[in-house]
ZATIPA-270167 format. One record per residue (C-alpha): x, y, z. Coordinates in nm, 3 decimals, m for minus. Example, Ala and Ser with C-alpha at 12.3 -4.5 7.8 and 13.67 -1.06 7.14 Angstrom:
2
PT        px        py        pz
PT     1.230    m0.450     0.780
PT     1.367    m0.106     0.714
This chain:
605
PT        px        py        pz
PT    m3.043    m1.237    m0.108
PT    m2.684    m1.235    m0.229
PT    m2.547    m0.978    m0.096
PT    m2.685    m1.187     0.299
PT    m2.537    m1.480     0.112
PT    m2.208    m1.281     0.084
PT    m2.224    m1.183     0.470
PT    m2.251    m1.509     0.589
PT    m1.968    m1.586     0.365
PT    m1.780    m1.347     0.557
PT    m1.887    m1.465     0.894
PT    m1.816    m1.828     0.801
PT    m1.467    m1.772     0.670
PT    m1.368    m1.564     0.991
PT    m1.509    m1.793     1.224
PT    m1.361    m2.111     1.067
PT    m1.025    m1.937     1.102
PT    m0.983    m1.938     1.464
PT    m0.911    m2.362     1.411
PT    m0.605    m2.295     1.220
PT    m0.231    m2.244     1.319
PT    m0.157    m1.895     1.201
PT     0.111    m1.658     1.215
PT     0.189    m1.380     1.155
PT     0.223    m1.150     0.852
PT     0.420    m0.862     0.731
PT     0.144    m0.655     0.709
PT     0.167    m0.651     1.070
PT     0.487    m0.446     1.074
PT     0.367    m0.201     0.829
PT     0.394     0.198     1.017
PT     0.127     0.394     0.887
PT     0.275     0.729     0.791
PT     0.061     0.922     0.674
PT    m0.045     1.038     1.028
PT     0.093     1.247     1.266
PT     0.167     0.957     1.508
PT     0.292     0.673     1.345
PT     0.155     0.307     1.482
PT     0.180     0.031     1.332
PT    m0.139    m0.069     1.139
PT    m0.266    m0.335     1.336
PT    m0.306    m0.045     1.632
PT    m0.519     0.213     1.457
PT    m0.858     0.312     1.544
PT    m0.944     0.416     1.189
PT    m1.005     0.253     0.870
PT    m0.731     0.186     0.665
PT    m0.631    m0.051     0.395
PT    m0.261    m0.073     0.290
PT    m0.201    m0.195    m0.063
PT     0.135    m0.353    m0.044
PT     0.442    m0.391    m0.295
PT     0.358    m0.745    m0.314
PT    m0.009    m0.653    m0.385
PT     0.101    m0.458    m0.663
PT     0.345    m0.684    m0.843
PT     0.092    m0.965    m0.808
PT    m0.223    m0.750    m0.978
PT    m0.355    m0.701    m1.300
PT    m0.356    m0.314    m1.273
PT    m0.157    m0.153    m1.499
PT    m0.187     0.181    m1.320
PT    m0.297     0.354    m1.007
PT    m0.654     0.377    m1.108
PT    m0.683     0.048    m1.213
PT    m0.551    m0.057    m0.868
PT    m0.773     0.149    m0.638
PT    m1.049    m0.005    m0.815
PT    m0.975    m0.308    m0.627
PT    m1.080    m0.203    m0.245
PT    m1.417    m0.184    m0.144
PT    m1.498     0.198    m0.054
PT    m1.312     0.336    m0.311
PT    m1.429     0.414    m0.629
PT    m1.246     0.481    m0.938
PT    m1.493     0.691    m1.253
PT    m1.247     0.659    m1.545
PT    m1.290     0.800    m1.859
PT    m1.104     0.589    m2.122
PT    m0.827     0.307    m2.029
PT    m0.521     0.277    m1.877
PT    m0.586     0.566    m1.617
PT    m0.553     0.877    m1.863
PT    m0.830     1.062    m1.691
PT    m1.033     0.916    m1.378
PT    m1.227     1.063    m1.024
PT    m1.134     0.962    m0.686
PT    m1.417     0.873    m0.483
PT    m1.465     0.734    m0.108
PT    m1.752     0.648     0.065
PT    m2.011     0.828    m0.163
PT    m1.831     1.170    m0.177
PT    m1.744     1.366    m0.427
PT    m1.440     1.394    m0.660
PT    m1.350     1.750    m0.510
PT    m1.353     1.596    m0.154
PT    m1.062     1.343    m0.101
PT    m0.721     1.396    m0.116
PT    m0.421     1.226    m0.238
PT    m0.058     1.245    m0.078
PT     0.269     1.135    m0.217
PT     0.504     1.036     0.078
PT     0.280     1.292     0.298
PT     0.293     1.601     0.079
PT    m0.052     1.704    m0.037
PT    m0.138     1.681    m0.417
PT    m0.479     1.857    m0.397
PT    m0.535     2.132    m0.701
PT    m0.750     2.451    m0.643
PT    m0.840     2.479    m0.977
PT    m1.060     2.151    m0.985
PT    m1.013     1.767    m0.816
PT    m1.051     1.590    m1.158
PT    m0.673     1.683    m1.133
PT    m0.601     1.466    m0.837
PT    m0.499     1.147    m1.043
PT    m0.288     1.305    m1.233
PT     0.019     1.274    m0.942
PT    m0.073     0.913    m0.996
PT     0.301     0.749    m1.027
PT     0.385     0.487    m1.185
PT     0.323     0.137    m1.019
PT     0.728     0.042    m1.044
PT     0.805     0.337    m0.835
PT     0.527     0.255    m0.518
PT     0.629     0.073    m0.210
PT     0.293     0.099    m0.078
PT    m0.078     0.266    m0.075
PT    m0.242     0.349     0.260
PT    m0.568     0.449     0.232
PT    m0.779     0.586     0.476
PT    m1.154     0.620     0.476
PT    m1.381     0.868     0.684
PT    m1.286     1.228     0.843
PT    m0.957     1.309     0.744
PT    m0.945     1.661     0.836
PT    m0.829     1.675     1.135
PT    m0.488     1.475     1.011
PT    m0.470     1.663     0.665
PT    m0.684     1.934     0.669
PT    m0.959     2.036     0.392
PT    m1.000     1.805     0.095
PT    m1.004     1.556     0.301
PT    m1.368     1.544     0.342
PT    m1.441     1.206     0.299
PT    m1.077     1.039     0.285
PT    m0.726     1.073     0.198
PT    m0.478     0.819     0.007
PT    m0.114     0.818     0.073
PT     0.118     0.685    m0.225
PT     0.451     0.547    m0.040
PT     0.700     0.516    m0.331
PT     1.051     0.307    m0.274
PT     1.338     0.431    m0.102
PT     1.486     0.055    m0.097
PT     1.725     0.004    m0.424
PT     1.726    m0.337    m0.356
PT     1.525    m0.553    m0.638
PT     1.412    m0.193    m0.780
PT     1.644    m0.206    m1.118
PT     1.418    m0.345    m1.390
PT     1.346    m0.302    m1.766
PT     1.006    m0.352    m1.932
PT     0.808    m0.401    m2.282
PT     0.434    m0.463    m2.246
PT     0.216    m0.480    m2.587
PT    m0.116    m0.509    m2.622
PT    m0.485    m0.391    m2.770
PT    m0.514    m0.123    m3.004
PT    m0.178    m0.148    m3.009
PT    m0.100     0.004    m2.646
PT     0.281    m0.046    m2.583
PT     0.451     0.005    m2.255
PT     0.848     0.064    m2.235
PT     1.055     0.128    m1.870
PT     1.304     0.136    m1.692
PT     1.382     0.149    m1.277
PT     1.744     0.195    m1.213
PT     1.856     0.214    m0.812
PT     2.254     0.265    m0.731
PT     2.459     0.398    m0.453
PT     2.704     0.722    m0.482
PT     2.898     0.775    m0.164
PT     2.620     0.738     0.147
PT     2.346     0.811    m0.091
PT     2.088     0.607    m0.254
PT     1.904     0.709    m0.566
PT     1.609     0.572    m0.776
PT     1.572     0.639    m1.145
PT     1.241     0.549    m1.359
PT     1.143     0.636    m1.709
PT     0.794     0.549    m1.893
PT     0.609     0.582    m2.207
PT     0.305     0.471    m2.211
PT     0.079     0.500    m2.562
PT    m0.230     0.346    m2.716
PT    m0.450     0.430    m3.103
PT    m0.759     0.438    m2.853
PT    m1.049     0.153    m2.795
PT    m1.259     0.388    m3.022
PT    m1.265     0.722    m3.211
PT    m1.033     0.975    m3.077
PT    m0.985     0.818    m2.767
PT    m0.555     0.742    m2.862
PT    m0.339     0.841    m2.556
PT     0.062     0.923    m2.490
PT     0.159     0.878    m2.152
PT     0.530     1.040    m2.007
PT     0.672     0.998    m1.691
PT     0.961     1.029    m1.494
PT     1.050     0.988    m1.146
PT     1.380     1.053    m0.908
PT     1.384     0.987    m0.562
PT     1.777     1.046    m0.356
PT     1.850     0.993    m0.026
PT     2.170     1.199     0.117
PT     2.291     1.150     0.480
PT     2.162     0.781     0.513
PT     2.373     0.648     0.768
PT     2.312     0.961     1.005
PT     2.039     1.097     1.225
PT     1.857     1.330     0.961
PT     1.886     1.168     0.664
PT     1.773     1.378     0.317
PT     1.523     1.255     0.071
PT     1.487     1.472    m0.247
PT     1.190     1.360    m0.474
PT     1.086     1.488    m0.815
PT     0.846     1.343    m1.066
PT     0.693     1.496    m1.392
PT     0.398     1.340    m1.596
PT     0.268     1.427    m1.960
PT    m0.053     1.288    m2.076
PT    m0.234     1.349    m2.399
PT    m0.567     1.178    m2.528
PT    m0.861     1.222    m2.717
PT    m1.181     1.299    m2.493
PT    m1.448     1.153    m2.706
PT    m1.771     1.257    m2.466
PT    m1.503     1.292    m2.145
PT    m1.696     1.624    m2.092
PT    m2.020     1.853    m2.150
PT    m2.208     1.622    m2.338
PT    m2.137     1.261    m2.479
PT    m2.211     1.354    m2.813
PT    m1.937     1.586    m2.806
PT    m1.668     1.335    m2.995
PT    m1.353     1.544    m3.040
PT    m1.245     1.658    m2.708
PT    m0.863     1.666    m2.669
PT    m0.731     1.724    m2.324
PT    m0.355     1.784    m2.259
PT    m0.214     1.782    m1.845
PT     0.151     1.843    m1.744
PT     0.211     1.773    m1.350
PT     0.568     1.800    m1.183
PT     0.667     1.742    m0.793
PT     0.964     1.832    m0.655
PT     0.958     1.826    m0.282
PT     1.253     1.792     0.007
PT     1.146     1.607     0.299
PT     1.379     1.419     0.652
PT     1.347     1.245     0.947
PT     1.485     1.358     1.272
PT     1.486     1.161     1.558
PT     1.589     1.209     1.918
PT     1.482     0.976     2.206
PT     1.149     1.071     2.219
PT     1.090     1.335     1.995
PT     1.001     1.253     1.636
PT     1.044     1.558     1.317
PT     0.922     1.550     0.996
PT     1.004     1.840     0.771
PT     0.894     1.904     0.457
PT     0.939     2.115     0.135
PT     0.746     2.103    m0.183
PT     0.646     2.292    m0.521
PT     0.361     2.095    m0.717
PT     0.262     2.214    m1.048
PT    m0.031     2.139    m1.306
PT    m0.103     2.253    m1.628
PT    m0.436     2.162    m1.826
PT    m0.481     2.206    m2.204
PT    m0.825     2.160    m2.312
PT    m0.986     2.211    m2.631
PT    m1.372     2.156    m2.765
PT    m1.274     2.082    m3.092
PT    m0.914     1.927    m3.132
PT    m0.851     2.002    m3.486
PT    m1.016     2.355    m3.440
PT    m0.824     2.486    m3.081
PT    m1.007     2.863    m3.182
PT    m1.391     2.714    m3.150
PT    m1.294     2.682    m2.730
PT    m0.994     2.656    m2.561
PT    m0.904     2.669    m2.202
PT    m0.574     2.692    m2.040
PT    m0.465     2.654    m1.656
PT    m0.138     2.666    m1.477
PT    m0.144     2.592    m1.099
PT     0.109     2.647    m0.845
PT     0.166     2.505    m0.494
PT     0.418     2.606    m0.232
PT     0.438     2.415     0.094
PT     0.617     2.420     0.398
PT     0.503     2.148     0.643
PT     0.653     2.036     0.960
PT     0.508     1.738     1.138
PT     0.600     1.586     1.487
PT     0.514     1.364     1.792
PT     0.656     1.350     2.149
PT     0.593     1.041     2.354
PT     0.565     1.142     2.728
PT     0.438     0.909     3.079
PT     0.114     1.062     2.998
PT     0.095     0.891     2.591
PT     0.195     1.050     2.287
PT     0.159     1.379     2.184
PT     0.172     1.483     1.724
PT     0.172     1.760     1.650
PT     0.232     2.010     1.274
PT     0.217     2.302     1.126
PT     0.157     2.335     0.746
PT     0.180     2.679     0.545
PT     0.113     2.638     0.179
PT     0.027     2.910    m0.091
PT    m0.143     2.874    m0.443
PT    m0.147     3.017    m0.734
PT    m0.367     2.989    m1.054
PT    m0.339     3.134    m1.421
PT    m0.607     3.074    m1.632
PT    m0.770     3.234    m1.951
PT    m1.076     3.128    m1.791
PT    m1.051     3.167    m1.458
PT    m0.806     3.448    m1.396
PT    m0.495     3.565    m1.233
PT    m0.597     3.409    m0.850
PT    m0.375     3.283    m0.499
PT    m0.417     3.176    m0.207
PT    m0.254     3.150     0.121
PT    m0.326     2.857     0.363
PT    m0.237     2.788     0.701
PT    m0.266     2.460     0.928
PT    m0.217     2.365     1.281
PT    m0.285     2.035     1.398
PT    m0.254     1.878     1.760
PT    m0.327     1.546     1.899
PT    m0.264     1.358     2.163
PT    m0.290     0.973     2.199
PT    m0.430     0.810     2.549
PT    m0.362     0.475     2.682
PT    m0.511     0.322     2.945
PT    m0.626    m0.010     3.109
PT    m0.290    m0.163     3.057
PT    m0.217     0.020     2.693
PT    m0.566    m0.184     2.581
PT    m0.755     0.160     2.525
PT    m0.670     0.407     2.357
PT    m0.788     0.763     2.311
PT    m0.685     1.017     2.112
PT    m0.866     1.336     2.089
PT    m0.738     1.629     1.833
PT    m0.831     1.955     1.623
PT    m0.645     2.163     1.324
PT    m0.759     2.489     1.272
PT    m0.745     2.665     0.930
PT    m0.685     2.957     0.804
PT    m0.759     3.075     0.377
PT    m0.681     3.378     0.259
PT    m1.036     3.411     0.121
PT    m1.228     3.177     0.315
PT    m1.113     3.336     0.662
PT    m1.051     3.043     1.010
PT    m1.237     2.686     1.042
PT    m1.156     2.430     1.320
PT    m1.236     2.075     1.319
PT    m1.234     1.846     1.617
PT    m1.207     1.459     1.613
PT    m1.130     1.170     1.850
PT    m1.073     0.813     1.802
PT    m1.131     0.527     2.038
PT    m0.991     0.171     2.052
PT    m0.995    m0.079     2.219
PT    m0.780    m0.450     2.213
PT    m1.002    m0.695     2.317
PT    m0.746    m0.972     2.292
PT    m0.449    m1.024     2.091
PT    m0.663    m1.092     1.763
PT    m0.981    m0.904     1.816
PT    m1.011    m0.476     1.812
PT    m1.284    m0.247     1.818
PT    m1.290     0.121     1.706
PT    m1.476     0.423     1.644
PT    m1.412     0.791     1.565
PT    m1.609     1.071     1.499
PT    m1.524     1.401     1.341
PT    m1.574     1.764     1.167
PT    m1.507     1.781     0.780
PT    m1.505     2.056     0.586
PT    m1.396     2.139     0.166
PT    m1.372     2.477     0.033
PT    m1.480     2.539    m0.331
PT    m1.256     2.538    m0.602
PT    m1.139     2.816    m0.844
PT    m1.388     2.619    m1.113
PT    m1.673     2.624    m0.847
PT    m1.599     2.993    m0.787
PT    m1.533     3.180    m1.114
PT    m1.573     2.881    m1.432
PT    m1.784     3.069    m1.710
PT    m1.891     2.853    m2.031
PT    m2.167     2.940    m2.268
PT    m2.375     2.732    m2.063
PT    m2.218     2.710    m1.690
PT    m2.147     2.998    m1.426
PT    m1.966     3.019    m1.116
PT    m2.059     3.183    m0.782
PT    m1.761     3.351    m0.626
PT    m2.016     3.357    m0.313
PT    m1.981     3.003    m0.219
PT    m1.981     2.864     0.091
PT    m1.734     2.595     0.216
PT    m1.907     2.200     0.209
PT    m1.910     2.043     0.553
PT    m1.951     1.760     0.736
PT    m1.984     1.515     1.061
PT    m1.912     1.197     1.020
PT    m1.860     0.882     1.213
PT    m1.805     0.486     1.243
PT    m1.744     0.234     1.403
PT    m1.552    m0.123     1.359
PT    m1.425    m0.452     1.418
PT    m1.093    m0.566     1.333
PT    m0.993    m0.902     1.343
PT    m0.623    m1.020     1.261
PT    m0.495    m1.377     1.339
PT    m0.216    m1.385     1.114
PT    m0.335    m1.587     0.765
PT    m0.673    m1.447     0.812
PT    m0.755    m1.030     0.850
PT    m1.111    m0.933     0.889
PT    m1.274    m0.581     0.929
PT    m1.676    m0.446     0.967
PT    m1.755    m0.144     0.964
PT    m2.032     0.081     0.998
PT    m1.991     0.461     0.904
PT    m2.224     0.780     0.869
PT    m2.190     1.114     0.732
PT    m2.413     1.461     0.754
PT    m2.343     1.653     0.479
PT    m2.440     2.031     0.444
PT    m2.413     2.321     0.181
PT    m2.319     2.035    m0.093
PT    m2.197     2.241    m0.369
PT    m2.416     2.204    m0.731
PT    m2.453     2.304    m1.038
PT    m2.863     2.425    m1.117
PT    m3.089     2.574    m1.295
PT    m3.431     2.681    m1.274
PT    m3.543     2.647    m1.627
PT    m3.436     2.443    m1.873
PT    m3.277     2.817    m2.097
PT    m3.095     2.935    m1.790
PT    m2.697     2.885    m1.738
PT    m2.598     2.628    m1.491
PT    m2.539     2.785    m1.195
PT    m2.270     2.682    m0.849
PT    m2.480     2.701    m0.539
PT    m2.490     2.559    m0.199
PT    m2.822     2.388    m0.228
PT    m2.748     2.023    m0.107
PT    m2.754     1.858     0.237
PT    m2.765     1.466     0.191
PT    m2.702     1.212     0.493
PT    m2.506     0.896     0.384
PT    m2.460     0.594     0.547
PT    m2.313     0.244     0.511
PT    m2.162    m0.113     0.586
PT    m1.822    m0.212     0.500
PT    m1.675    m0.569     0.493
PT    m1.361    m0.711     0.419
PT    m1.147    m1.014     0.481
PT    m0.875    m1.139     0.346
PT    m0.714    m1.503     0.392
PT    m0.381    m1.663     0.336
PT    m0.316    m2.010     0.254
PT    m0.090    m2.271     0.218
PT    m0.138    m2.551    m0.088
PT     0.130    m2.812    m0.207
PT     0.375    m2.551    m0.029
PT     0.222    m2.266    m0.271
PT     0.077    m1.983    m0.089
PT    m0.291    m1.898    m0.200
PT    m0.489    m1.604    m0.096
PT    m0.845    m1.531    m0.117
PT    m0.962    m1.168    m0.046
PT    m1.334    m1.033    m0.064
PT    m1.489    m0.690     0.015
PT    m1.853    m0.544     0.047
PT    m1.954    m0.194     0.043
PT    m2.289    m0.062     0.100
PT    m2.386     0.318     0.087
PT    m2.720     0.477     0.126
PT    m2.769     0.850    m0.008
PT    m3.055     1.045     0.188
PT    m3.080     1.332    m0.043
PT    m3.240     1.618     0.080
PT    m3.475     1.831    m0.152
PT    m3.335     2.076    m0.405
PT    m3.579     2.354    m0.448
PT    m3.433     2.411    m0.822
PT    m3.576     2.230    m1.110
PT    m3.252     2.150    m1.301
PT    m2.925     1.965    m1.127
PT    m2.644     1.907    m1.263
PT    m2.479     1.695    m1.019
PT    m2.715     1.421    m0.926
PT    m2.615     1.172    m0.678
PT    m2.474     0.877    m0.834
PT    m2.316     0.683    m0.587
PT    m2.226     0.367    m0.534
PT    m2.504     0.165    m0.392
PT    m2.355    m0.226    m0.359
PT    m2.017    m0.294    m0.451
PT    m1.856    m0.603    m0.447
PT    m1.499    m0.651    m0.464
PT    m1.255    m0.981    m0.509
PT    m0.960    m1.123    m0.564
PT    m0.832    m1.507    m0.596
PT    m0.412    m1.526    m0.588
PT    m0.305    m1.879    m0.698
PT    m0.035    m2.046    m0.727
PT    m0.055    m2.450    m0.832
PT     0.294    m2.475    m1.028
PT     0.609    m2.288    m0.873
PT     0.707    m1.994    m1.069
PT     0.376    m2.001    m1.211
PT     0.115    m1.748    m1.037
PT    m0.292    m1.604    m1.136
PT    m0.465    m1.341    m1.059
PT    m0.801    m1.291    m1.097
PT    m0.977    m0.947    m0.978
PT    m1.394    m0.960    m0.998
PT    m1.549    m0.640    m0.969
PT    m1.936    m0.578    m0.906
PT    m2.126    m0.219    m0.888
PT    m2.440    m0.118    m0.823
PT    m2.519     0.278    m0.849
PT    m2.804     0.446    m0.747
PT    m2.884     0.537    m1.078
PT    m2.941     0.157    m1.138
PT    m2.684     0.069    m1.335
PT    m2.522    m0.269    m1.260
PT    m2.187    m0.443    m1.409
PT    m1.978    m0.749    m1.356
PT    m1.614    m0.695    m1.447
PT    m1.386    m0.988    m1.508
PT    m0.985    m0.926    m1.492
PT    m0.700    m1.166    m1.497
PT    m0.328    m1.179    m1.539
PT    m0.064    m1.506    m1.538
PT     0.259    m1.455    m1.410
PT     0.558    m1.679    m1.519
PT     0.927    m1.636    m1.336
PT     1.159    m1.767    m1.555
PT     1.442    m1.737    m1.352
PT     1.474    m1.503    m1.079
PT     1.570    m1.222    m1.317
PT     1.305    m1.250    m1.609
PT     0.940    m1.253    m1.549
PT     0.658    m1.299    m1.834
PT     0.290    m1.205    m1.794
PT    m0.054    m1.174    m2.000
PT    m0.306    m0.978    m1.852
PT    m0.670    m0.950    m1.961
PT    m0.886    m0.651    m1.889
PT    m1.271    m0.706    m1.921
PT    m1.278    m1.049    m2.009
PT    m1.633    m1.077    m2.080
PT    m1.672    m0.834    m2.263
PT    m1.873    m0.611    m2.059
PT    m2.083    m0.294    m2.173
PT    m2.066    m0.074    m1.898
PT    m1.949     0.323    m1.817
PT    m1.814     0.485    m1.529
PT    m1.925     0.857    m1.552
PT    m2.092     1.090    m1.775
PT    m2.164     0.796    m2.047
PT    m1.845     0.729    m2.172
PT    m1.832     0.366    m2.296
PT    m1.516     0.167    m2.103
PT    m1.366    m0.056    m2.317
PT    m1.434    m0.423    m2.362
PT    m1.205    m0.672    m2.341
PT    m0.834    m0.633    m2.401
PT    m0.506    m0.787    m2.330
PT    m0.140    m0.728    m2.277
PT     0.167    m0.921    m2.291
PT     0.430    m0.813    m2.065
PT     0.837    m0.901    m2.043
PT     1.035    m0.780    m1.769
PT     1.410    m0.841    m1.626
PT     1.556    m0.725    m1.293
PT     1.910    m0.681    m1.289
């Protein structure tokens, strides 16, 4: 009964909204760019949620993982705070099957995706997050199975200089710096960060690096130049991160760098979008970390991309199209010497008709892998304007993941690979209402996904090694809500957001006994957050967070922050993490911590 209580919450607040004098928001104006064809966000016939600057200054998160956390769809499994090690899910999928972009250039890592949060950048550094749900393929190619996130980070030096002290529980301390300037026609961001904690519990401590450099040469001329590097060091204890929970003295070590070389080139109609970029991981793991020699694994990746992305807009619509050539390398004491070449082509073309109302946009990218040979997958999306507030949309398309150096070769004493896998796929489809009016943005959606060859790790007796096989085929499908409303009190602006997800697994049978990779989903998730303001210079944030798996584990999760601007230079905040003191876990039984704060002091120059 609550969650039809929450639905008619949503209706109510939608419906009540067409008696107000709205207008419009900035939001609005936002160009999605992670796709081939940019629009502006209000005109796409996909789901997407944009997480903007002002989103991000205004939350509680303290990191990436911590943010994502706050959309319905998405969910975060972290193991330990502060984002040191977490899984990207959407919609139900797996960890392996999404894929995360900075500025457009793919972060995905062969040798496993509990890697892909590791390219997670600091918050002072991100302009914006666009996230989009569903079949992603098409746009991005493989990994993007169930969704893809796009980190935007600042190219603005405006407002970006800042220093920063945050301390808080078990004695966490934050220090950075931002630092923008101008040399000659170029632009250039600077950020530093160290991030460390003595852990909520045993051996669960944590030292976070990072460091960040964006330049932009050429900006006052056609093709302008941006240049982008970033390098990331984290270190914790794993107590139960992995294998089993009892196993208390895990350490885990990951070094990630990005340097990439990117412009845009534009010429009446035609749009260019070159790209250049070398991403690198390295992952230190040890079974016992004050005895490295009982098990120890070591893995260096290596990605080298070429991409380049355009559109054409012609009488007859606009036309994007790309090419993307990438190769990988892995070195690993467990998993070998290994590479891989990749290639992409996408093309798409965008339709509009009955006065630019409808729009259709039909497309395919076909793949090539060194060792998984050519795939092709088709997609089209459909919208249509009803009036200036209202839209409908649907799309339907072919998804696809190949496995991962760990599902292919990983050996343990008690897991095997099976270098005979074959690629995960998928069809998948939705279809939505979007309502904008300005103050008050409303979307429902209703999505489906047929999943075959699932990737697991069995067994047929309970002595046998764990092995990778293609055993699963599961059907999922779901309801998404959201709406999010903007207010005016005492000339303090208010907002009120609230999302619902629903997902239903149909899990086919699995003729082995043993599984290692049960389906444990989301199964209700409620997210919301309530941005106040009843003093000027004085804002509150407070973020609740419900889950239901289908496992049937439940939480309520309670976060809050207070903002105070001293002047328009110095800002103070407390934030409080897990204010009720919840007992809850994520994944694999790890305990998240209970309730913590921070104190926070920062000054823009």
């Amino acid at each position: 009964m609550k969650f039809i209580s929450l639905f008619w919450l949503f209706v109510l607040v939608t419906l009540t909204s067409y008696a107000q004098e709205l207008q419009q928001q900035d939001l609005d104006s936002v160009v999605i760019t992670s796709s081939r064809i940019d629009l502006p966000f209000k005109e796409n016939s996909r789901s997407i949620t944009v997480i903007s600057s002002k989103d991000i200054k205004e939350s509680p998160a303290t990191s990436v993982s911590d943010l994502l956390q706050q959309v319905a769809g998405v969910d975060i499994r972290r193991r330990g705070s502060n984002g040191m090690q977490g899984d990207l899910y959407i919609r139900g999928g797996g960890f392996d099957q999404t894929l995360l972009l900075i500025d457009g250039m793919k972060m995905d890592d062969a040798q496993t995706g509990h890697h892909t949060l590791n390219m997670a950048l600091p918050l002072d550094v991100i302009e914006r997050i666009e996230i989009i749900k569903g079949p992603a393929a098409r746009v991005f190619g493989q990994n993007a199975f169930t969704g893809a996130i796009n980190i935007v980070t600042k190219s603005n030096i405006e407002k970006v200089s800042s220093v920063g002290y945050q301390l808080g529980s078990n004695n966490q301390q934050l220090i950075n710096g931002t630092f923008g300037f101008n040399i000659e026609g170029s632009s250039h961001i600077v950020h530093a960060s160290s991030n460390t904690s003595d852990g909520y519990r045993y051996n669960t401590d944590y030292e976070n690096r990072n460091y960040f450099l964006k330049s932009t040469f050429n900006q006052n001329k056609k093709m302008p130049i941006s240049v982008t590097a970033s390098y990331q060091e984290r270190d914790f204890g794993a107590n139960g991160f992995y294998a089993s929970p009892s196993a208390k003295d895990q350490y885990e070590e990951t070094k990630t760098s990005l340097l990439g070389v990117s412009s845009n080139y534009r010429n009446g109609n035609l749009t260019l979008k070159p790209r250049l970029y070398w991403k690198w991981n390295q992952d230190m793991y040890v079974f016992i970390r004050h005895n490295p020699a009982v098990y120890r694994n070591l893995h260096q990746t290596n990605k080298i991309g070429a991409e380049l992305h355009g559109s054409y807009k012609s009488n007859l619509g606009t036309t994007g199209f790309g090419v993307d050539l990438a190769k990988v390398y892995i070195s690993s004491n467990n998993l070998g010497q290994r590479d891989r070449f990749m290639t992409n082509v996408f093309l798409e073309h965008q339709f509009k008709l009955l006065d630019d109302n409808l729009d259709i946009t039909p497309g395919v990218a076909i793949t090539y892998f060194s060792d998984f040979k050519f795939h092709a997958f088709p997609g089209i999306d459909l919208g249509y304007q009803i009036n200036d507030k209202l839209r409908v949309y649907g799309n339907i398309g072919y998804t696809y993941r190949i496995p991962t150096y760990t599902d292919l070769y990983y050996s343990d004493p008690t897991t095997l690979g099976n270098e005979n896998l074959d690629p995960e796929e998928a069809i998948a489809e939705e279809i939505g209402l979007k309502f904008n009016s300005g103050k008050l943005q409303a979307t429902a959606t209703v999505f489906n996904r047929d999943s075959r060859k699932l990737i697991d790790f069995v067994k047929e007796n309970d002595t046998d090694l764990w092995q990778a096989t293609n055993v699963r085929d599961v059907n999922t499908k779901g309801v998404e809500l959201q709406t999010d409303y903007t207010f005016n009190l005492a000339q303090l602006p208010q907002n009120i957001s609230l999302g619902y997800t629903f997902i239903d697994d149909d899990v086919k049978a699995v003729a082995n006994n043993f599984s290692r990779y049960s389906i444990n989903s989301l199964k209700h998730q409620v997210v919301g957050t309530l941005k106040t303001s009843f003093i000027k210079h004085l804002s509150h944030n407070i973020v609740y967070k419900y889950l239901e798996r289908t496992t049937g584990q439940s939480y309520i999760v309670l976060d809050a922050n207070i903002t105070a601007t001293i002047n328009q230079k110095l800002n103070l905040s407390l934030i409080a993490n897990n204010i009720f003191n919840q007992d809850y876990y994520e994944t694999n039984l790890v305990p998240m911590p209970k309730g913590n704060v921070i104190f926070g002091i920062n000054y823009r120059f």
